[in-house]
C-alpha positions, 0 to 999 in steps of 0.5 A: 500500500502506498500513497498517490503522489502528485505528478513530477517531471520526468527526471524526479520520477526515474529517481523515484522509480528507482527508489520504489523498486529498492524498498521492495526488492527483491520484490517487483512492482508492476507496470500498472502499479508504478503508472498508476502511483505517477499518474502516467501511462503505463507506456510511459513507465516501459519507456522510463524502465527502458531509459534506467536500463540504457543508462545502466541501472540494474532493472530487470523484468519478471514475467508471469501473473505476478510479474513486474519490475525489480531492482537487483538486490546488490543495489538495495539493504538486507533486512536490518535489525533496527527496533521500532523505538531505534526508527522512530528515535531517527525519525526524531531526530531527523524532523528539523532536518528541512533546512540543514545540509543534505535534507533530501539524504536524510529523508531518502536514507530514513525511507531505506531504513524503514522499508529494508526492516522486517515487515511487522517491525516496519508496521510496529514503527509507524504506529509508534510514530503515532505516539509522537507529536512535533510542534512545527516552527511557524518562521516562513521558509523563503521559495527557493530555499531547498533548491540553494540548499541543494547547488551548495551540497553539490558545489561541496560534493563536487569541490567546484566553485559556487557563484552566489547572491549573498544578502548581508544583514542590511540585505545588501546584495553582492556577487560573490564567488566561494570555494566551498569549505565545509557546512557548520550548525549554529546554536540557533539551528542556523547553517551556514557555509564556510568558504573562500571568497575570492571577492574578498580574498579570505575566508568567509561565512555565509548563512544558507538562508542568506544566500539569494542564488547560487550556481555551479561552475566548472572551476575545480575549486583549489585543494585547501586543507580543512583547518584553513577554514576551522580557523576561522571558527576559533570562537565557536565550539565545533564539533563533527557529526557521529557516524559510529 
């Protein structure tokens, strides 16, 4: 069972295919089922299989009354031996994630986790998550936000020089091209990116939601070491994020 989604264009529902067919596998799901769940024709669903297998994605097709689409299952998780309690606590902890770094990440890795759990565990989670209620923040989120957000991870993830609109506390405007550094978390739940900024020559801070535009280049940004940008963050307690 899942829920309709509304229409998306044709790249974000290739993503999403590929997504879907990795929460079930080694299951597959059939051509009607993923038309009927992107609000397409099921034509349509063979030409976007046959587009992922084309750029090597490893689908393949199941025949019979049952048949369908898989994924092979190198590309998805084995059952893991997370507790209800442990998903929801994730959860949790991932609810103020909108407007940190790598959000969407963080969203998909949580579906993973969710679907790749033992089917009763899975059900167990969901109505443990029932129990819990978040108060949501009433500051407005400016349009755009997300997609800045998502060139400034890629600028990161590429080590490419980003070229930005930066609004300054006034709102004062300037153009600015920055190596990217590395992300840091403010106190206040604010982010920001920590970066060489060639208008002015130094490292400098700049607060994601500040940041009005931004843009991929081709430059390869320079190899600097981390502690170049750390420095300039001596009056601050920092601290790295735990993944054991």
């Amino acid at each position: 069972m899942w829920l309709t989604v509304s229409p998306v264009n044709r790249t974000d529902r290739l993503y999403a295919i590929v997504e879907d067919l990795r929460a079930i596998s080694p299951r597959c799901r059939s051509a009607r089922d993923l038309a009927r769940r992107f609000e397409v024709s099921s034509r349509t669903i063979e030409r976007d299989i046959a587009a992922l297998q084309q750029a090597g994605v490893p689908v393949y097709a199941e025949v019979g009354r049952k048949g369908g689409y898989a994924l092979d299952k190198s590309m998805s998780l084995p059952p893991l031996n997370f507790t209800p309690a442990e998903a929801v606590a994730v959860a949790i902890a991932l609810n103020g994630a909108d407007r940190q770094p790598f959000a969407d990440d963080a969203r998909s890795a949580l579906r993973k986790l969710v679907a790749a759990m033992p089917g009763h565990e899975g059900d167990r989670a969901r109505q443990l998550a029932g129990r819990v209620q978040i108060m949501t923040s009433d500051a407005p989120e400016r349009p755009g936000d997300g997609l800045v957000t998502r060139v400034v991870e890629e600028a990161v993830l590429q080590g490419v020089v980003l070229e930005i609109e930066y609004a300054d506390a006034e709102g004062t405007l300037t153009a600015r091209q920055v190596e990217p550094g590395m992300f840091v978390g403010g106190r206040t739940g604010s982010w920001y990116l920590v970066g060489w900024c060639r208008l002015r020559e130094a490292v400098r801070v700049f607060r994601l939601d500040r940041i009005m535009t931004a843009a991929l280049t081709r430059q390869r940004a320079p190899a600097r070491p981390l502690e170049t940008f750390e420095s300039d963050l001596s009056d601050m307690i920092v601290r790295h994020p735990a993944l054991d």
